[in-house]
C-alpha positions as CSV (number, residue, x, y, z in Angstrom):
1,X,0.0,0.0,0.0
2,X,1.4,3.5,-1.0
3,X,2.1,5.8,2.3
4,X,-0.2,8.5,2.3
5,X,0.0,11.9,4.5
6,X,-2.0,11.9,7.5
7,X,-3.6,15.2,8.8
8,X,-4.2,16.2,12.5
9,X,-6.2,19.4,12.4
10,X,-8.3,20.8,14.8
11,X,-9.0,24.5,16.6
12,X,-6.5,26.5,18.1
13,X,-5.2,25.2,21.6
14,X,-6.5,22.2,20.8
15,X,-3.3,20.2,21.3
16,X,-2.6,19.4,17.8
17,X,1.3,19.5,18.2
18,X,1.2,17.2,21.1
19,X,-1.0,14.2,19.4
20,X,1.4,14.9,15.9
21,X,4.6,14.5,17.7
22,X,2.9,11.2,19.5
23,X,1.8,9.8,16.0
24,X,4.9,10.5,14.6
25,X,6.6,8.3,17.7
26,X,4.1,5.8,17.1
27,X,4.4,5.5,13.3
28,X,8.1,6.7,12.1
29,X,6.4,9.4,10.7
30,X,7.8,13.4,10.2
31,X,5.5,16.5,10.8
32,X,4.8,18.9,8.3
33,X,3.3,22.2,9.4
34,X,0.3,23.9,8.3
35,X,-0.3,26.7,10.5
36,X,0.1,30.1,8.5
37,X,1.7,32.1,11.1
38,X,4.0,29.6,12.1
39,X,5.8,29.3,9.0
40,X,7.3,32.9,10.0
41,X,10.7,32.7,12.0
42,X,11.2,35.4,14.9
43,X,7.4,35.2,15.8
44,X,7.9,31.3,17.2
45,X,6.4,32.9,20.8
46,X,3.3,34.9,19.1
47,X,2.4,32.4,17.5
48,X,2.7,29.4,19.8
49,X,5.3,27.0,17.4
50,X,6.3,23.8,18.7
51,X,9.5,24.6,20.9
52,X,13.2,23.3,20.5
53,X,12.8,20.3,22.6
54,X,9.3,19.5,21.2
55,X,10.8,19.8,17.6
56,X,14.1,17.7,18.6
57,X,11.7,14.8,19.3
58,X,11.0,13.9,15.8
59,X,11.3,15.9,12.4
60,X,10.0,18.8,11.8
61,X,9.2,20.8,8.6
62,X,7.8,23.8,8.0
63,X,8.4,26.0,11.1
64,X,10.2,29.3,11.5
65,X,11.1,29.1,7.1
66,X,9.8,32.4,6.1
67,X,10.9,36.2,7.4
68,X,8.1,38.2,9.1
69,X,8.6,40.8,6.0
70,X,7.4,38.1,3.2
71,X,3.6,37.6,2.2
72,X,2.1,34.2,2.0
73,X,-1.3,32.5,0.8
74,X,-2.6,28.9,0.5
75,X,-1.1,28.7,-3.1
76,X,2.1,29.5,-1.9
77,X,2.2,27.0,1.0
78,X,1.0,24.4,-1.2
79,X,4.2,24.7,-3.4
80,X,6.5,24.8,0.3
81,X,4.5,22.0,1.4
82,X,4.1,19.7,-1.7
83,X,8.1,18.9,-2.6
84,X,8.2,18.2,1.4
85,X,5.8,15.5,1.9
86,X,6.5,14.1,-1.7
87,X,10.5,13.7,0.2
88,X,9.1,12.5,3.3
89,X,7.4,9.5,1.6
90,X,10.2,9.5,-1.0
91,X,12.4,8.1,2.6
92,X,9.3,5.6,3.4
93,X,7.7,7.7,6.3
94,X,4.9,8.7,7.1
95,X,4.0,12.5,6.6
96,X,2.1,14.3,9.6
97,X,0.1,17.3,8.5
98,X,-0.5,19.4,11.5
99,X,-2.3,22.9,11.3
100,X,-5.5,25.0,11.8
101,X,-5.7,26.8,8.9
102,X,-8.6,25.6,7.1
103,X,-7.6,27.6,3.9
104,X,-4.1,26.2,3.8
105,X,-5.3,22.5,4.5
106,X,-8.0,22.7,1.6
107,X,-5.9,23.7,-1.4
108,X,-3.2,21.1,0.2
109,X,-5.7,18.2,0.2
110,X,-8.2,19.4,-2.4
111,X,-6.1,22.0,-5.2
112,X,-6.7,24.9,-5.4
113,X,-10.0,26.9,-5.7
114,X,-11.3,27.6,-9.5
115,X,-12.2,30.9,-8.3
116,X,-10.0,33.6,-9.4
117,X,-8.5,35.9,-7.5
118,X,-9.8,39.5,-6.9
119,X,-9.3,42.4,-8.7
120,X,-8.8,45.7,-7.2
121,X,-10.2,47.7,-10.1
122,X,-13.9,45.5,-10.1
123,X,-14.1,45.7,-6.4
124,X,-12.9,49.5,-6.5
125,X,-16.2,49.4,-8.9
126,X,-18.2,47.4,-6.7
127,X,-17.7,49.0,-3.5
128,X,-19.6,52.5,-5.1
129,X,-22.3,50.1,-5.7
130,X,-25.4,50.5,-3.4
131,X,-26.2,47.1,-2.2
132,X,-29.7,46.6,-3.0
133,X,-28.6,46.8,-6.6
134,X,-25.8,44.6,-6.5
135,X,-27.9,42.3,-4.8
136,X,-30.1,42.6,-7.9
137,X,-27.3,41.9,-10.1
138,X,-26.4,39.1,-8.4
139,X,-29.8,37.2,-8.7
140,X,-30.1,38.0,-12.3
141,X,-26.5,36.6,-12.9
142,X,-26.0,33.7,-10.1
143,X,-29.0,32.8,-8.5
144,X,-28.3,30.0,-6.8
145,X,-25.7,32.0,-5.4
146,X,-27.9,34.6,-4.1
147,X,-30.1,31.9,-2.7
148,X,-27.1,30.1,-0.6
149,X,-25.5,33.4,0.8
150,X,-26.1,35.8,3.5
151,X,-27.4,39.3,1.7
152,X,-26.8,41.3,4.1
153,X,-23.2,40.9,3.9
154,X,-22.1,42.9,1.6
155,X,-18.5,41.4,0.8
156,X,-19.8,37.7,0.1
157,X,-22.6,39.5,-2.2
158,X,-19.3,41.6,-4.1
159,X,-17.4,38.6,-4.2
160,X,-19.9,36.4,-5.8
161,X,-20.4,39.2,-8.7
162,X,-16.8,40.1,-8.9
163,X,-16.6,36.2,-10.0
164,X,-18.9,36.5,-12.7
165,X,-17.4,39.8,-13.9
166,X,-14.0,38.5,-13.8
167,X,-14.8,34.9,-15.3
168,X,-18.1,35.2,-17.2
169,X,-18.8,31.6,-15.1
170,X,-21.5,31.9,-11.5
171,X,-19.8,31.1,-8.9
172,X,-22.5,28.7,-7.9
173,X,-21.3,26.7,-11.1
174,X,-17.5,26.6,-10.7
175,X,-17.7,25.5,-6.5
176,X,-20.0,23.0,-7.8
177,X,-17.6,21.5,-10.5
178,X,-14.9,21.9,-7.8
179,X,-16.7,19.8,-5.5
180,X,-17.0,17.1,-7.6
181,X,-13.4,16.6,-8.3
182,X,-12.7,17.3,-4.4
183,X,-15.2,14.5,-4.1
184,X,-13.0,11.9,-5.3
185,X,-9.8,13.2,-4.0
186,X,-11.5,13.0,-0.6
187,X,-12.0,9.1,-0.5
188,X,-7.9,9.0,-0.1
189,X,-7.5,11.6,2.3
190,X,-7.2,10.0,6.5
191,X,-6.8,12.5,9.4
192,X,-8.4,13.2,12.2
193,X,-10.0,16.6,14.1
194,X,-9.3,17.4,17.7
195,X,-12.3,18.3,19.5
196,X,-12.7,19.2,23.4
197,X,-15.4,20.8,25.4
198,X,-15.9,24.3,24.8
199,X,-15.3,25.4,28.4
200,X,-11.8,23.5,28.3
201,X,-11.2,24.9,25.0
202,X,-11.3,28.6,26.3
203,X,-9.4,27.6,29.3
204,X,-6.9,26.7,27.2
205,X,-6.7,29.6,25.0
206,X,-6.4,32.0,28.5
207,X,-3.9,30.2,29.8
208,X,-2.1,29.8,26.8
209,X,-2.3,34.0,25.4
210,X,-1.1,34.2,29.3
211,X,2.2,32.2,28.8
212,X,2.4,34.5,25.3
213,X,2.2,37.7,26.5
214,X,4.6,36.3,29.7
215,X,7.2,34.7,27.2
216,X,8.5,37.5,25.1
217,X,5.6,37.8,22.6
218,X,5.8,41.8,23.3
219,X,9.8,41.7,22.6
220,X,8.9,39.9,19.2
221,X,6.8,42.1,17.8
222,X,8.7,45.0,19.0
223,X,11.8,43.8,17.5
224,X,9.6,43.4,14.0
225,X,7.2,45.8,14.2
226,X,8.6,48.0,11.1
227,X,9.0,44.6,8.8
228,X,5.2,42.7,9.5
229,X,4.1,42.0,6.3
230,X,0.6,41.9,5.6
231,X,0.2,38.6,6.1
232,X,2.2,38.6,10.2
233,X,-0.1,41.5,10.5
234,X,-3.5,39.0,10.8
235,X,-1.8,36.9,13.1
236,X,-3.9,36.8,16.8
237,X,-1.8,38.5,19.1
238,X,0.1,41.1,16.9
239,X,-2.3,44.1,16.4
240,X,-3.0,43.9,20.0
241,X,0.1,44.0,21.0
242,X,1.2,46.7,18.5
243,X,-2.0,48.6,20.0
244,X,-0.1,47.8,23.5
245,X,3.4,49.4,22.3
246,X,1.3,52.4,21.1
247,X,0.2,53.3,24.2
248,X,-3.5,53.1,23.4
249,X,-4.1,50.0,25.5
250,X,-2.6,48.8,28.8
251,X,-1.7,44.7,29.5
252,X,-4.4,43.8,30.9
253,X,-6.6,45.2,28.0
254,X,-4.3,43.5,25.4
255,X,-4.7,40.1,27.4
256,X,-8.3,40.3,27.1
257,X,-8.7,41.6,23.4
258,X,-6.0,38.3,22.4
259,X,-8.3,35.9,24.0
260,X,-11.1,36.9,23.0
261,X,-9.9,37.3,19.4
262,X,-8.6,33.6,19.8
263,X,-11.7,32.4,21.0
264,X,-13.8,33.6,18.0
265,X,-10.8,32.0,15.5
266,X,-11.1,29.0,17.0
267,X,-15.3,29.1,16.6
268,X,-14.6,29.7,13.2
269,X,-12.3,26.7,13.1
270,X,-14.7,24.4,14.4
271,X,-17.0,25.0,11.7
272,X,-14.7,24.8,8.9
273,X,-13.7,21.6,10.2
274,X,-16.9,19.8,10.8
275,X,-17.5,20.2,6.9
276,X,-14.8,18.6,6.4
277,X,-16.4,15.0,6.8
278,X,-13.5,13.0,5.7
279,X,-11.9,13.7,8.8
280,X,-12.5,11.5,12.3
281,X,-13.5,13.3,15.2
282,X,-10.6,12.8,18.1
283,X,-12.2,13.6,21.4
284,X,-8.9,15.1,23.6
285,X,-9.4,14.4,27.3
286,X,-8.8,17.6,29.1
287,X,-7.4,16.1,32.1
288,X,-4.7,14.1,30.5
């Protein structure tokens, strides 16, 4: 049987890095991240990386490989990624996916989205456009679309007609023909999804932006704050901070607004994953 990567997602806090370093014990396997903000080096505190003794336990790949000035997306990690797992089997082990980034996962397990990619002179366009009317363009062009989304939202209801204007195809149509060839990819994919009670879950992320804030996060940002690219910039923990180096908040208010922040990722985790049905539910015992 061909080896085939395994993937250990699940929300922030969840203790994703502890059960991947345990299934890489277990199996000879090598771990392979997939968190977006822990690809950055410098930021290994901010952003809660596996530490030196964790990584010294078994391979690691992926961590602490780009500098906090350089941009990244899912396409991009997908060709960091690809050429690593490919070499990790290529030595007959066992690649170990680990990550929360729903985004980064899909186009690693799935391709990429057919959708194109925006355009900053059609959305320049759309944003003059009062909403009621590109709502109205929207269900004459795509409704299916307009029957699936929330209408009120303005920036789903842009996107879905900036697709049409850029392509000429619905959106409706090209997800559609995507799901059908994720469909099949799907029946080879294995991993599993950490899940844990909510009120453990949020324990977790205190304690943990605690230990953050405690353990040099501030010096980190501070010592990079004039080099964040856009994409360190959306990483929980470094506008609040940056808001704390300002002067406009104290610690205690930066604490809060990190938690809090984290907490809301993570719901928006859990959903992303539980559509992903091809992965198995791990239920993490919060006393272990």
């Amino acid at each position: 049987m061909s080896i085939r990567p395994y993937y250990v997602c699940g929300p922030t806090a969840s203790g994703k890095s502890a059960r991947a370093i345990a299934l890489a014990k277990e199996w000879n396997g090598e771990i392979v991240n997939a968190d977006a903000f822990q690809l950055y080096r410098g930021l290994e505190t901010i952003t809660a990386a596996p530490s030196p003794g964790e990584q010294a336990q078994v391979p690691h790949h992926l961590y602490s490989v780009l500098d906090p000035s350089d941009t990244c997306d899912a396409q991009h990690y997908c060709s960091l990624a690809q050429p690593v797992i490919e070499a990790i089997i290529a030595r007959g082990k066992i690649p170990i996916v680990v990550g929360g980034s729903g985004l980064y996962l899909k186009f690693l397990t799935h391709g990429p989205s057919p959708l194109p990619q925006g355009n900053a002179f059609i959305r320049a366009e759309l944003d003059g456009i009062p909403l009621d009317d590109l709502i109205a363009e929207l269900q004459s062009i795509d409704p299916i679309e307009a029957a699936q989304i929330n209408l009120k939202n303005r920036r789903y209801v842009s996107r879905a007609v900036e697709i049409f204007r850029l392509s000429g195809i619905p959106a409706s149509l090209q997800r559609r023909n995507w799901e059908h060839v994720s469909a099949a990819k799907q029946e080879q994919l294995q991993g599993t999804v950490l899940q844990l009670p909510r009120e453990h879950l949020h324990q977790r992320i205190a304690e943990r932006s605690m230990r953050i804030l405690q353990n040099g996060a501030i010096d980190e940002v501070q010592a990079h704050r004039e080099q964040l690219s856009e994409t360190c910039r959306k990483a929980i923990g470094v506008p609040q901070i940056l808001e704390l180096l300002d002067g406009t908040i104290d610690q205690s208010t930066c604490l809060q607004k990190i938690i809090e922040a984290t907490r809301q990722y993570a719901k928006r985790q859990e959903t992303w994953f539980r559509r992903e049905a091809w992965l198995t539910p791990f239920i993490v015992n919060p006393f272990a």
